[in-house]
N, C-alpha and C positions, 0 to 999 in steps of 0.2 A: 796796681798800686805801686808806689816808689815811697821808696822809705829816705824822708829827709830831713835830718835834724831830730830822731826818732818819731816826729809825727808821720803816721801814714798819710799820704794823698794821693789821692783819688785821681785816676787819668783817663778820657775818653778819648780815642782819635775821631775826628770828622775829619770831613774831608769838604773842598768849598768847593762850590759848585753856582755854574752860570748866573742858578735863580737869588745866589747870596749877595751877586755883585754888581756894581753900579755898568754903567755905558763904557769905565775906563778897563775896569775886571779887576777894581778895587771893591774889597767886603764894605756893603753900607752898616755902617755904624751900628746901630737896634738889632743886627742879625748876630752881634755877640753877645746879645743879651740871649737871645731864644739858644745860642750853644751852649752858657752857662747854668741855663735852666734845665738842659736838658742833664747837664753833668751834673748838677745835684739831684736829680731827679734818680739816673742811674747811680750814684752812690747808694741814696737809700734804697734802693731796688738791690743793689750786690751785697748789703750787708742782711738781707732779708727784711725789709718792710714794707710790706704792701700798700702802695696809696691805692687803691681801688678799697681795699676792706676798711680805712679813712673817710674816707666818700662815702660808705655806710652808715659812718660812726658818726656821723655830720658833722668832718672835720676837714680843713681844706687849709693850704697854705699857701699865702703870698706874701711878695715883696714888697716890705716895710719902707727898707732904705737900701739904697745903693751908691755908693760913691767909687767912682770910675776913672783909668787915666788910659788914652790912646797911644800906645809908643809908636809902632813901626805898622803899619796898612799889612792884611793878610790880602791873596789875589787869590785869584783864579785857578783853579788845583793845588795851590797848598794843600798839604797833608798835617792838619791841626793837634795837637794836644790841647784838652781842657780839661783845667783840675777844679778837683773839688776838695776845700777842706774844714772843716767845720773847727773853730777858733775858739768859740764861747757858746753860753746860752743860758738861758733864763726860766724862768716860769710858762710864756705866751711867745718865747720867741729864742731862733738859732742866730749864730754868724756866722759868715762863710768869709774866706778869701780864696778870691780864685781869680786863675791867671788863663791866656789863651795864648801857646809857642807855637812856633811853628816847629815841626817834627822833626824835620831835617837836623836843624841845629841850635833849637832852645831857645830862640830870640825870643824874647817875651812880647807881643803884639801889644796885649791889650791886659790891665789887671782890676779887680774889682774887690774892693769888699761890701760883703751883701747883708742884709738884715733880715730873715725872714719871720715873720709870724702866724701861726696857731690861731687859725678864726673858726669857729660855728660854719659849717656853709650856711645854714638858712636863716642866718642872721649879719652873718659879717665883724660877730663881735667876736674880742680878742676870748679865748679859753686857755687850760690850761694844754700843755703839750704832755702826748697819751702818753702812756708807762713804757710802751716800747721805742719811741722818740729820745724820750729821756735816758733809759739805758743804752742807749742805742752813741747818744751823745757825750755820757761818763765814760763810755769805752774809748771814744776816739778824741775828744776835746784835751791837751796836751794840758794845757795852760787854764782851770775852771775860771770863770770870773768870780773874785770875790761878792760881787753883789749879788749873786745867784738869786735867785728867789725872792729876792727884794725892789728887786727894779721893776718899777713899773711903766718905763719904756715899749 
């Protein structure tokens, strides 16, 4: 984790590899979705949350909304940083901003901010997010949203 701005965020190195890249050994575009997925995936795992014991509780999470911007193409052996930072949150759902550098020198590739949502698995409908999501979120959310708990977004 790197501390910037007092907020913590969350850093994963990947690494790109053959099967990330197009014919030129440029990263196709949807394969920085599956690395950002993965770096909030491992945040909640390094601050101790299990999604597996989630999965029991028939609880599951996806991507709401995502709004996206491409800067600069990651290739073929870059050495990635992907962060993860959780911005806001609500009743049924988190925000992330998260960015993809390359390691070497910080260039920022690729940046996102993500919307995730709190569904039922075996339903798909929105629920509330468990008790340890939520303190999980009062810890590290810098900035709360004032509509906390109100928005029904």
């Amino acid at each position: 984790m790197t501390d910037t701005a007092n907020a913590q965020v969350f850093e994963l190195p990947i690494r790109v590899y053959i099967e990330d890249t197009d014919a030129g050994g440029i990263v196709f575009h949807a394969k920085y979705l599956h690395y950002m997925e993965r770096a909030r995936t491992e945040w909640v795992r390094s601050c101790g949350v299990g999604l597996r014991a989630g999965l029991a509780d028939n609880i599951s999470y996806v991507v709401q909304r995502m709004n996206i911007h491409y800067a600069v193409p990651a290739r073929l052996d870059d050495q990635l940083l992907v962060t993860a930072e959780p911005v806001a949150y609500g009743r049924v759902w988190m925000n992330f901003r998260q960015r993809v550098l390359r390691a070497s020198d910080r260039t920022l590739l690729c940046e996102a901010d993500v919307r995730v949502a709190c569904v039922a698995l075996d339903t798909g409908r929105p629920r509330r997010l468990p008790e340890n999501m939520q303190d999980l979120l009062k810890r590290n959310v810098q900035h709360p949203d004032p509509t906390n708990g109100t928005s029904q977004e």
